[in-house]
Structures are given as C-alpha cells and as structure tokens.
C-alpha positions as CSV (number, residue, x, y, z in Angstrom):
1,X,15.7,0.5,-12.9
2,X,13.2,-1.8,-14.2
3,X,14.7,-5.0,-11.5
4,X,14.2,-2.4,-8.6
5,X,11.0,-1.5,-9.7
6,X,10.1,-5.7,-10.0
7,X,12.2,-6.5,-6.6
8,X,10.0,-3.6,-5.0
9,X,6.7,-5.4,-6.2
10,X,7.9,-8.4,-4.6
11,X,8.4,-7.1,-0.9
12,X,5.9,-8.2,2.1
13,X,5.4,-7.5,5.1
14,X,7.2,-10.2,7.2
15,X,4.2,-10.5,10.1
16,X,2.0,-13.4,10.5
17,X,-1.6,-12.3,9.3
18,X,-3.8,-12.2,11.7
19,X,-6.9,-14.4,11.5
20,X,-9.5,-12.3,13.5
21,X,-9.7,-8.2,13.6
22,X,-11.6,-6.9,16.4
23,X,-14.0,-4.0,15.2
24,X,-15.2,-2.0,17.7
25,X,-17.3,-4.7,20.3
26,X,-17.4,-7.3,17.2
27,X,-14.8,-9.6,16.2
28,X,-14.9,-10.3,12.3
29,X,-13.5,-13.6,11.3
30,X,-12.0,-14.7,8.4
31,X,-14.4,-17.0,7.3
32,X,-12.9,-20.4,5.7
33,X,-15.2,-21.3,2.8
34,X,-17.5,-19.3,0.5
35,X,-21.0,-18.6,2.1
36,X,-23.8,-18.5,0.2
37,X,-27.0,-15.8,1.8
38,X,-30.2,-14.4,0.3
39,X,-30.4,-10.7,-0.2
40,X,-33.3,-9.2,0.5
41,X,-34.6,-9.6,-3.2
42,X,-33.7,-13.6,-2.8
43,X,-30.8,-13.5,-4.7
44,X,-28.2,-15.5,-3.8
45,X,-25.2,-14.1,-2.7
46,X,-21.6,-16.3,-2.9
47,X,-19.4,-13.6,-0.5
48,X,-16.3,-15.3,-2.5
49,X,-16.9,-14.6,-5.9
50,X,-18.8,-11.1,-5.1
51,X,-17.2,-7.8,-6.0
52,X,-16.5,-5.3,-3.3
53,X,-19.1,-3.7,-4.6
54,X,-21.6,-6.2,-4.0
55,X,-20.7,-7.2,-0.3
56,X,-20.6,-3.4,0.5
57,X,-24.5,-3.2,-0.8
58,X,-25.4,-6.2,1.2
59,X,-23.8,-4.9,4.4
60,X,-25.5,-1.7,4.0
61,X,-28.5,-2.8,2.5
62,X,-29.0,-6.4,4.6
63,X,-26.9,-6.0,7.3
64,X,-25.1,-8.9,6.1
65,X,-22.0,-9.5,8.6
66,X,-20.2,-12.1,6.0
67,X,-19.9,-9.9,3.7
68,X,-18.3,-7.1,5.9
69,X,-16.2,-10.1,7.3
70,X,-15.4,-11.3,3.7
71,X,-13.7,-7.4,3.1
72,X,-11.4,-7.5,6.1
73,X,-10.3,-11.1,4.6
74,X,-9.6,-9.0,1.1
75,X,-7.7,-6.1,2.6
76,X,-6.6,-6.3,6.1
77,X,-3.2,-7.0,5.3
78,X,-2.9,-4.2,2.6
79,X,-4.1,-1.9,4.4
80,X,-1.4,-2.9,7.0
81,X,0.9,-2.7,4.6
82,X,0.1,0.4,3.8
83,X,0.1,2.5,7.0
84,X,3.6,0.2,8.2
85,X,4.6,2.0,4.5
86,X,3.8,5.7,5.8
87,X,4.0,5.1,9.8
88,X,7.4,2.4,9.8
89,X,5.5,1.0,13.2
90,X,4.2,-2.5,13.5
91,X,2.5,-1.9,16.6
92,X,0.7,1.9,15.1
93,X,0.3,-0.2,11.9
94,X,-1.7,-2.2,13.6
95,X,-3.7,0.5,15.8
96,X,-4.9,2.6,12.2
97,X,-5.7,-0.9,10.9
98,X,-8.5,-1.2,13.9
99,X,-9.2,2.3,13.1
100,X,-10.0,1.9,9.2
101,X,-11.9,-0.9,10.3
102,X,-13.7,0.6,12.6
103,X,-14.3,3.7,9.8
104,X,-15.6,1.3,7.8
105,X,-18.0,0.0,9.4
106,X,-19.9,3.0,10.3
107,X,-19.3,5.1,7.1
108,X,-19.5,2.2,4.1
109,X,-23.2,3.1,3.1
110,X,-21.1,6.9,2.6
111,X,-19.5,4.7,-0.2
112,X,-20.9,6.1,-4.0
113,X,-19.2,3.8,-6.5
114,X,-17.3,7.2,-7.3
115,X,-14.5,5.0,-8.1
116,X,-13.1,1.1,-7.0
117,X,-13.9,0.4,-3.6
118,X,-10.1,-0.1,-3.0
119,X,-8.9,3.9,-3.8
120,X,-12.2,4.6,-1.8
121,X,-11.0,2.3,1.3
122,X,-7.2,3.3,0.4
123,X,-7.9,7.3,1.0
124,X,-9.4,6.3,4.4
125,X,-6.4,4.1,5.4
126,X,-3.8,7.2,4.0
127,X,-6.2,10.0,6.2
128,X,-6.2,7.4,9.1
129,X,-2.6,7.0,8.7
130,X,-1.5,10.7,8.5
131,X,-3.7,11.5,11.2
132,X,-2.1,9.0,13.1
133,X,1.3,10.4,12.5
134,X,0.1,14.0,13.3
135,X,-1.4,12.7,17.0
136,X,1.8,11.2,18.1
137,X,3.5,14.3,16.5
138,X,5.7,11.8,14.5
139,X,5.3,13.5,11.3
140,X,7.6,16.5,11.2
141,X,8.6,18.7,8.4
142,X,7.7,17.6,4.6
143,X,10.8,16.8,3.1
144,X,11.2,17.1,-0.8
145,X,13.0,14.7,-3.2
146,X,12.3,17.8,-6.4
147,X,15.9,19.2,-6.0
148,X,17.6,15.0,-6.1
149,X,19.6,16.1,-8.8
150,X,21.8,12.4,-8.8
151,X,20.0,11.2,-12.1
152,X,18.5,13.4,-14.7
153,X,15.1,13.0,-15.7
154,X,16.1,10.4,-18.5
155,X,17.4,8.8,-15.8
156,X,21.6,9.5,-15.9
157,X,24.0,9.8,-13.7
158,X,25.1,13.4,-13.7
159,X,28.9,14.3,-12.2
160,X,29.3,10.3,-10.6
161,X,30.5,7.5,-11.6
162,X,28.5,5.4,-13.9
163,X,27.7,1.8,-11.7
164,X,26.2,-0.6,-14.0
165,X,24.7,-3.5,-12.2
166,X,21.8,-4.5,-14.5
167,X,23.2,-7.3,-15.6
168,X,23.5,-9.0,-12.1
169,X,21.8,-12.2,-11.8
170,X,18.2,-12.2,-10.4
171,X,18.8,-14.9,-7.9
172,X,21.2,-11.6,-6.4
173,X,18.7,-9.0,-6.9
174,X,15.9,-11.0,-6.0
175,X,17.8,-12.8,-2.7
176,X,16.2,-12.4,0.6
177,X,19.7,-10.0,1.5
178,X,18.9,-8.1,-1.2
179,X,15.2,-7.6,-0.5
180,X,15.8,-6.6,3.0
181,X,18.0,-3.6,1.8
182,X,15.9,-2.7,-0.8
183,X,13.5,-2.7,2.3
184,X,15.5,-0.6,4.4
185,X,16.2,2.0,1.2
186,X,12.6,2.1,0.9
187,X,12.3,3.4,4.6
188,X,14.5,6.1,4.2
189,X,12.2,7.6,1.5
190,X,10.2,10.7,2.7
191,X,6.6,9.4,3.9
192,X,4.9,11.3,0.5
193,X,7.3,10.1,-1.8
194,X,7.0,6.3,0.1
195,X,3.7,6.4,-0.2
196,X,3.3,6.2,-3.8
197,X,6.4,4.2,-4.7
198,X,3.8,1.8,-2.9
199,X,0.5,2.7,-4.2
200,X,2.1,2.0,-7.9
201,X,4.8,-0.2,-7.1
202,X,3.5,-2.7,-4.8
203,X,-0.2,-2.2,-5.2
204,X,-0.3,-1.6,-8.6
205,X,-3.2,1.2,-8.7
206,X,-2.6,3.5,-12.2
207,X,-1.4,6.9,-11.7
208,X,-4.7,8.2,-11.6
209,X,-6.2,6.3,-8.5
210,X,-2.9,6.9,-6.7
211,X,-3.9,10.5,-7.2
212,X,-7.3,10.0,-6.1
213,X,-6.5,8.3,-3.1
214,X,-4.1,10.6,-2.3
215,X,-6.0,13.9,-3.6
216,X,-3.1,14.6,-5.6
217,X,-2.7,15.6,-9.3
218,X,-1.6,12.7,-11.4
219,X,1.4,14.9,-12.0
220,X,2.2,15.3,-8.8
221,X,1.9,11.8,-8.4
222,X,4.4,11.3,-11.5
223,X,6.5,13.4,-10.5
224,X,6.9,11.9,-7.1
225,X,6.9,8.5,-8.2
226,X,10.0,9.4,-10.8
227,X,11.8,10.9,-7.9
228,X,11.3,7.8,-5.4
229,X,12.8,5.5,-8.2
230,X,16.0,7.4,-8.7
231,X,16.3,7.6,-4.9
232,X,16.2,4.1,-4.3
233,X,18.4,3.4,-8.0
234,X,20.8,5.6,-6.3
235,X,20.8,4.0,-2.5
236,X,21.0,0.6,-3.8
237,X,23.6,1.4,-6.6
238,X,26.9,0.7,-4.7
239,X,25.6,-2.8,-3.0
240,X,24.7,-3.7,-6.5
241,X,27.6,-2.7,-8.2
242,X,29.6,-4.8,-5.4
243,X,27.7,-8.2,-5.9
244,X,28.7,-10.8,-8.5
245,X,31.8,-8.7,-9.3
C-alpha cells in the first residue's frame, strides 16, 4: 500500500505548462525574476518570497498586478491538475482553469485568512469543477466505494487470493509503464472518492483541509480516502503480482 500511495504522489500531468493565462480581457504572465514594489505604506514587497497571503493583500489593497500574476505562477498547474482529477478532460480542464481565474480575480478581497489561501482557492477550483460537470451534464449518479468489501478495514484480502507484490523493485513500481496504469486505475475511481485520493495523495493537504475544501467531515474524508486506496491496491494487484516474477 505504502509504494502506491508514494507512486501516486509522483504522478503529473503530462501537458506542457502554459506560460500565459488569459483572465478575462488581461493576460497574466508568468513573470521571470522576482519583482520588488512599494505597498502603499512603502514597504517593499519581493512577489517571490511573499506568502499568498501577502500578494493577495497587495492585489486587493494596491491593485498590484505582479502579485496576482505571481499566484497564477504558484497554482495554475494545480489547479489544472485538479479539475483534469474530477473532470478527466484536458480541454474542460483547461476552461474551469480560466474560470477560477477569472473567480479570483473578482472575489480575492472575499478572502478572510479563515484558513491557507490554497484550501480557500482549492474549494473554488472543486465548486468550479463540479459545476462544470453538472452544465455539460457529465456528472451522473454518485457512485459509492462504502460497500468495496475486497480488503477489510485492516487492509486484507477477504475470500481472494493473497498477491504479494511489495517486494518488487521500485525501478518496476516507479517505471513510466507502471505510472501510466496507476494513472488509468486512478481514473476509474468515482469523481468523490478521486478527488481526495488527490487532495491527500498528490497535494498533500491534512485530512482536515481536504475536508474544508471539500465541506466534508474529516471522517468522511477518511473514510473515502481508505476506500480509494484499497481500490487502486486491488486494480493494480494482478499487474504487480505479474512483474519481476
């Protein structure tokens, strides 16, 4: 389980990163070097080294275009990854990516410090996404992973054949063949139970900003996370098994 869980942290999207990202009539450019602009109080401002906190005040509070630029260089492709995660379409992927954008913004001085700008800009990019879903009436019936009764919940095989594979290399488990299938597994995970496979998994937020961004209960969000790992454990078992034998 644990190899899975480290292969899964390891996948990217395979698209070329953009370098520009239109937002609504403005174009916001990934700048190359770190700029340095007074605030309105003099300070000096280094958009590099500032927190997301800190260039979200000085676009609200200066109008400061860098530092809204300096936030799509941060999190564009995240955020891509993230609705290709929930939506499994480059081209849609890219369309909710304009949209968060676009979200943003008009609505960051809406931004509290509640909690980390990313599981604030991460709820808008899920919303976005399952909105998205719902217009092109691609979303369908909520499927459930509760009754995926292959492992138990200390993690088992119940009534199949025991497959070890654990001990397989990691230059197998962690080959480019390999990735893609874990890839493809990952796909075939219902969109809720995707979703925060990736939140934890890839992204690395704690159980309880997955919940927040998802305005879930952190044991909802456990329990959906367990269930996503024994799914792809159990899709991936047989290729596994098969390598190195």
């Amino acid at each position: 389980m644990n190899k899975i869980k480290i292969a899964f942290e390891q996948l990217t999207v395979k698209e070329e990163s953009q370098r520009f990202y239109s937002v609504g009539n403005k174009t916001a450019a990934v700048p190359d070097s770190p700029v340095r602009r007074y605030t309105n109080d003099n300070r000096i401002i280094n958009h590099k080294e500032s927190s997301d906190e800190e260039l979200a005040r000085s676009f609200c509070e200066a109008h400061d275009e860098e530092a809204f630029n300096e936030l799509v260089n941060r999190y564009a492709d995240k955020i891509y990854r993230l609705a290709l995660r929930i939506i499994h379409n480059p081209s849609d992927a890219e369309e909710v990516l304009q949209k968060v954008f676009i979200t943003l913004s008009r609505k960051l001085n809406t931004f509290r410090g509640e909690s980390k700008f990313s599981t604030w800009l991460y709820g808008i990019t899920v919303k976005a996404s399952s909105m998205h879903l719902r217009a092109r009436k691609k979303y369908g019936k909520e499927v459930s992973l509760e009754d995926y009764t292959s492992y138990n919940e200390s993690g088992a095989l119940e009534g199949v054949e025991m497959k070890d594979w654990s001990d397989r290399p990691d230059d197998v488990l962690f080959s480019r063949e390999a990735m893609e299938i874990i890839e493809r597994a990952a796909s075939e995970l219902p969109v809720d139970y995707g979703v925060v496979l990736h939140l934890r998994d890839v992204e690395g937020f704690s159980n309880e900003e997955a919940a927040k961004i998802l305005e879930l209960s952190v044991a909802a969000v456990k329990s959906r996370l367990h269930r996503a790992r024994l799914f792809l454990r159990d899709r991936l078992s047989d290729c596994f098994y098969e390598w190195g034998k």
